[in-house]
C-alpha angles and dihedrals in degrees: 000000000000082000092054093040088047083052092052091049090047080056095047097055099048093054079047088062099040086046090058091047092053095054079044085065090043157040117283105226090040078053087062098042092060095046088049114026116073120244129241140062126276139156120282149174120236102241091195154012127019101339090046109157098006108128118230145179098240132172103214094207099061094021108037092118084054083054100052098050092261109109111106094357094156092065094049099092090039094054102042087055089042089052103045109115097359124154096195129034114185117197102212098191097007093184106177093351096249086142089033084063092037092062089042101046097027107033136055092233105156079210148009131202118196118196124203126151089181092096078188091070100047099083090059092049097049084050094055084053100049088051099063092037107263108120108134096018108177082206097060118076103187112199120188083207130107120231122238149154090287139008127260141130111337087351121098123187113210088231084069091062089045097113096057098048123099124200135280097055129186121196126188119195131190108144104139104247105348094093100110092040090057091047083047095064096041094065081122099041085039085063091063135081132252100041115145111178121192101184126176103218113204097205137016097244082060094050099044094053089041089050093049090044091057102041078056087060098055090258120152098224139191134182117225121208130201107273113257086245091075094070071070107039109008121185114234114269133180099210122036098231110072126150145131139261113199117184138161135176098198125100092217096078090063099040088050091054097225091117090054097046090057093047081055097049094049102039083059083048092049101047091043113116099244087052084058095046095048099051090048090056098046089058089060091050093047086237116135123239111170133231139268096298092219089068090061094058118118 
């Protein structure tokens, strides 16, 4: 018995020590959630923030920020200002469909259009959508394409839907890498009113080419950074340049005040005392962490 009790401790101790070197590999707090939340996905309802009361199939363990309102949170504001009023909403990069459902459940978008060339993905989309009631929307057309600067096989430009689409219109882009190609394709769609782009950009040289296409377009822009908070609680990325370009041509945004409001919200963001902290803390890293984004209006 005391032999059997000295093994166990023996044991103890060495998943002790592969247990410290696994913190060691990762971050702490994402260490704890996957020793205490359970594993698996399973369908449930956003408690907070811009997808509040959308249904979802989330891993807790990989999604919990999604869950608590948290995912994305820097673009809430951004995209609830981008998608008032609009008549089209287009899903660049729809995933699992979590902004596809958005446009369908929180806008008055006549149609939507998600595109996702990863067919992989799409069981898990079609179930989002199952699961808030949307299957068979006549408002959602789904492509397995990617979009592009022309159209060919598998490849779709957003000029060539040009026929089909109403203003205002609202595209969100996240397609890891592809940005400028897509802009690229919507030269003719880019010369009407009533355009509003949110696009993640996945490296500076991206964003800068996609900001001054679209300045040459006529487009207001503004670059949004991660929030300072991150440096606390950071999403998982697999680049690490990840940030936003919002942009819009159309006069409505600023008579309704939404773009204002937004400028307010992240200029009190920005001159709070954590955001200065964090971003003195990222220069010593070496890390970027943006500037004020109303300082990036023109």
């Amino acid at each position: 018995m005391r032999s059997a009790i000295k093994g166990d401790r023996k044991e103890s101790r060495a998943l002790n020590c592969r247990d410290l070197r696994k913190i060691g590999r990762m971050r702490p707090l994402s260490y704890l959630k996957t020793k205490i939340v359970p594993a698996g996905i399973r369908p449930l309802t956003i408690l907070y923030g811009l997808f509040r009361q959308i249904t979802l199939e989330l891993s807790l363990q990989t999604e919990m920020q999604m869950y608590l309102g948290l995912f994305e949170k820097e673009i809430h504001s951004w995209i609830e200002a981008l998608t008032r009023n609009i008549a089209t909403a287009i899903d660049a990069g729809a995933a699992y469909g979590e902004y596809t459902v958005f446009f369908l459940m929180k806008t008055n978008a006549d149609a939507v259009y998600a595109f996702e060339p990863g067919t992989d993905l799409h069981g898990r989309l079609r179930k989002n959508l199952q699961l808030n009631s949307l299957n068979g929307s006549n408002r959602l057309k789904l492509f397995s394409h990617c979009l592009g600067s022309a159209t060919s096989e598998g490849v779709m430009s957003l000029d060539s839907l040009l026929s089909e689409i109403s203003f205002p219109c609202f595209i969100k882009v996240d397609v890891d890498g592809e940005e400028e190609e897509i802009l690229k394709g919507a030269e003719r769609l880019n010369q009407r009113k009533g355009v509003r782009w949110l696009i993640e950009t996945h490296s500076h040289n991206l964003e800068v080419a996609c900001e001054t296409r679209l300045r040459r377009a006529n487009f207001k822009t503004v670059i949004i950074p991660n929030a300072w908070w991150r440096a606390v609680l950071p999403e998982l990325r697999p680049v690490r340049h990840n940030r936003w370009l919002a942009a819009w041509n159309d006069d409505a945004m600023q008579r309704h005040g939404s773009i204002s409001d937004v400028y307010r919200t992240f200029a009190d963001d920005y001159d709070h005392p954590g955001a200065k902290l964090c971003s003195s803390i990222s220069a010593n890293l070496g890390k970027p962490f943006g500037n004020n984004p109303v300082n990036s209006l023109s």
